[in-house]
N, C-alpha and C positions, 0 to 999 in steps of 0.2 A: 305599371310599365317597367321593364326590368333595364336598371341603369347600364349605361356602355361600360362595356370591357373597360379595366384600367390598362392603359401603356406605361410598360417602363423603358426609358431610355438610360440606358448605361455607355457611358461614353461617347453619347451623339450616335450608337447604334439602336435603334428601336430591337425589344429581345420580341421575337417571335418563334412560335415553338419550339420551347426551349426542352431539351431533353432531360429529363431524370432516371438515373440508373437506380434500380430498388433491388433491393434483397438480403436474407439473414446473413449474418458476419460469413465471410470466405464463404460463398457462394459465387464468386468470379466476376463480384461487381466492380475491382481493383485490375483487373482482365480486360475487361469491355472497356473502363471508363480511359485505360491506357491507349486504348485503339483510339478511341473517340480525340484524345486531348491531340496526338499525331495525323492526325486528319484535318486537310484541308480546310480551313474556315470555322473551324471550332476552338471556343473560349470554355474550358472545362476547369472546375475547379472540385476539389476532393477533401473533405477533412477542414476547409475552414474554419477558424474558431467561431464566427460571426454566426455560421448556421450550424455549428456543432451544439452552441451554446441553447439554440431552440427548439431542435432536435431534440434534444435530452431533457429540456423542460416539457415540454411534449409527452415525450416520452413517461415521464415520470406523475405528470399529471394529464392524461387524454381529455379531460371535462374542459380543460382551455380551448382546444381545437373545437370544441360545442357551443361556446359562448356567443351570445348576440352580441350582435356589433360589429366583428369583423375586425375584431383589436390581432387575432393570433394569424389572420392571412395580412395585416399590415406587417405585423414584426416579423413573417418568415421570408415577405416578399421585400420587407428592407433588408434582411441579411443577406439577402442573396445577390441584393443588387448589391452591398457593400462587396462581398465575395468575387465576384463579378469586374468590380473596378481594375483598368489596365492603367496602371500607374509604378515609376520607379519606385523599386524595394516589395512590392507586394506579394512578391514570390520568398521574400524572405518569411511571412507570416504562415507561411504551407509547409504542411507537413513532408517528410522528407520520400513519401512515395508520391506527394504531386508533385512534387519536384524531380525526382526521377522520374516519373511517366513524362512530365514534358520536358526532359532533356535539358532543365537548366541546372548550369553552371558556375551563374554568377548573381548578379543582385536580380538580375530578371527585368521586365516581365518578362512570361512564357508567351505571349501571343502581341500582334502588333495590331491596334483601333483598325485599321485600314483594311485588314485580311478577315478579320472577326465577321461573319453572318450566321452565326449561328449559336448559344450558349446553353452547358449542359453542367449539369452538378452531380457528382457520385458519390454524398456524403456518407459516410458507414450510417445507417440505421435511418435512413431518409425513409425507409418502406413506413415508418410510424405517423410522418407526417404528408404521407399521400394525400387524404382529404382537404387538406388547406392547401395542399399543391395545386390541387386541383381548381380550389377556390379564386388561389391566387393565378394560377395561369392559367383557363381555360381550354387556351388551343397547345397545352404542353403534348408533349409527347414520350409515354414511360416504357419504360423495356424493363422489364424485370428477369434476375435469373435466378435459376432450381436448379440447384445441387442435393445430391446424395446426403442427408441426414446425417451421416455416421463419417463422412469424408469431413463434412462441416465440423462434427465436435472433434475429430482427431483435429484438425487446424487452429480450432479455438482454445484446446486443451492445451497445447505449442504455445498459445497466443497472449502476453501475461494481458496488453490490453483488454483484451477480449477478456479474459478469469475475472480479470479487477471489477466486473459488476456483477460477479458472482458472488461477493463478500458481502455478508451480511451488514454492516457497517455501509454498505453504499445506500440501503433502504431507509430514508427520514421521512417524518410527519406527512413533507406533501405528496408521499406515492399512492397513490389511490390504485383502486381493485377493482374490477377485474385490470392486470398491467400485464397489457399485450408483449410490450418489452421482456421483463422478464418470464412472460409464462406460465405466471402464477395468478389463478383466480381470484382467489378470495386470500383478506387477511390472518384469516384463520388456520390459512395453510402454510404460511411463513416460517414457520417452526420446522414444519415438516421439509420446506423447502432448504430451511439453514443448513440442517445434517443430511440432506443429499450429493452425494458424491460429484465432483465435478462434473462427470458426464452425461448426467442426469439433467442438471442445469443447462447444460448444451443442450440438450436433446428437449426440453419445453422451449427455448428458444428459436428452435429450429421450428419444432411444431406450431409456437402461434406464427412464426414469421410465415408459414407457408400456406396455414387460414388466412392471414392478413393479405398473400398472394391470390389464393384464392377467390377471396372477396372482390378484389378488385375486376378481375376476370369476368366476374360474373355482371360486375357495374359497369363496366366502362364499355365503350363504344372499340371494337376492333380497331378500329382507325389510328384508335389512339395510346392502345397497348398492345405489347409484344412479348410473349411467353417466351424464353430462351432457356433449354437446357445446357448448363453447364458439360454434360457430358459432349454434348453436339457442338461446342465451343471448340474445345477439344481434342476430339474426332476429326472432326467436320472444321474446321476453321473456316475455306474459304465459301462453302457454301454458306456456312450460317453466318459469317459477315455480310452476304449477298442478300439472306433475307434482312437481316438488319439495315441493310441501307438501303432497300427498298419501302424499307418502312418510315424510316426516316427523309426519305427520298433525296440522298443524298450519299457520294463515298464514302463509304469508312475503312480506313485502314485496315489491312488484314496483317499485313508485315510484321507491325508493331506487336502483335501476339506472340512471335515469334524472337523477340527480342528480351523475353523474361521469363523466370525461371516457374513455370504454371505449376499447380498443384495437381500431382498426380488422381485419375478418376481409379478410385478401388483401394487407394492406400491407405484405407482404414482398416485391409484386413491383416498389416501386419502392425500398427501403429495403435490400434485400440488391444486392450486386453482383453480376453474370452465375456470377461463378467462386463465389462464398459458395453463392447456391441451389446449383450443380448440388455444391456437395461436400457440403451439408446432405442433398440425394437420393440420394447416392452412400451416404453413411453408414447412413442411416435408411430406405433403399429401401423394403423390407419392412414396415417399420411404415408407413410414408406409404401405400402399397398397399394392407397390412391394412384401414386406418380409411377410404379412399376420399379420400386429398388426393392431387388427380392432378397428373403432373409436371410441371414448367413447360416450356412448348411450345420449340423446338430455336432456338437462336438468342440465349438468356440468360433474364433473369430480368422483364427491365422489357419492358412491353408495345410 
């Protein structure tokens, strides 16, 4: 007989489908989760240390998220509820784009117990720990979003955060292989990975992140994922907020898109250099192909 659902209550609010925003670095999940946190009745938190710190264990070793027992969906579904807490100064612990996206000013919090129905997380590289998401909340609900391959590595290239797990020196004893995270298969290829150029290393990040996208797609129940192109963000703001909140079944903000400075869709063709695209294409071919980012015409990268 399969035991009941756990409840968490954080703050005397029971969390019931709680949303998670997924996707590879600067893919527009700092975008969404912006709209989200300025929306009516939502307690969003971004970057937390509590769940960054499990994320990246996670991340670094996947065989945990396999383990019997159910030890890595307690400790993901404790950080989040720690994350989670409205309490004075708790906005001092967030990093300074969850703090800008919810408009705080002062010690915080950003959201008030009484107005909160709804709580969603947009931690950078939360797509690693989908399957314990899933564990730990069953009736969650995840939005994932697809960006352009080569838009992503120009932004991460920008990005020193993002570069700094490119360094060889970030890989110790307990990274195990295949490490979706980094992109790299096998231990055997780390060598090979070390002297690859930075956008190289973007560009297998991009790549497993948008199998690990895929995958999901293919597992999960419609009901309870949402495929969002970045480009359609973008373009399209007010409609593709419309399908977002119908899927959420709830407003979200379209305004607050509007309020920051987005990354331009195609500015990789003047921002990557001729050899960067064509070795991001080289790498990521097939997913570029899959999703319809056609290649950059023969000749380099800038128009």
């Amino acid at each position: 007989m399969r035991p009941p659902p756990h409840i968490l209550v954080v703050n005397g609010i029971k969390v019931r489908r709680p949303v998670f925003v997924l996707g590879a670095p600067h893919s527009g999940v700092a975008q969404l989760a912006r709209a989200l946190k300025r929306s009516p009745g939502f307690h969003v938190t971004m970057g937390r240390a509590a769940v960054a710190h499990v994320v990246y264990a996670f991340a670094r070793r996947p065989s945990i998220m396999r383990r019997k027992g159910g030890g890595a969906v307690r400790v993901l579904r404790d950080a989040l509820a720690e994350a989670w807490q409205i309490v004075p100064g708790a906005c001092e612990e967030c990093p300074a784009s969850c703090r800008e996206a919810g408009a705080v000013t002062g010690d915080g919090p950003c959201a008030a117990p009484g107005g909160v129905v709804r709580f969603a997380d947009a931690n950078p590289d939360l797509l690693y720990s989908a399957p314990v998401l899933l564990q730990a909340f069953p009736d969650a609900r995840l939005v994932q979003l697809i960006r352009d391959g080569r838009d992503v590595t120009a932004d991460m290239l920008a990005d020193r955060a993002s570069m700094s797990w490119s360094r060889p020196g970030m890989i110790s004893e307990e990274t195990e292989f295949p490490n979706p995270f980094l992109g790299v298969n096998a231990a055997e290829h780390l060598d090979k990975w070390a002297d690859m150029d930075g956008a190289g290393k973007c560009a297998l990040r991009w790549r497993s992140a948008v199998r690990l996208s895929a995958a999901l797609r293919r597992e999960m129940p419609r009901d309870q994922l949402l495929t969002v192109r970045y480009e359609d963000l973008a373009s399209s703001p007010e409609e593709t907020m419309g399908t977002i909140s119908g899927f959420l079944e709830t407003r979200v903000s379209t305004v607050a898109l509007y309020g920051a400075a987005a990354p331009k869709v195609g500015a990789w063709r003047t921002r990557l250099r001729p050899e960067e695209a064509a070795l991001v294409e080289r790498i990521a071919k097939e997913e570029l192909a899959r999703l319809g980012y056609s290649p950059a015409p023969r000749g380099g990268a800038r128009p």
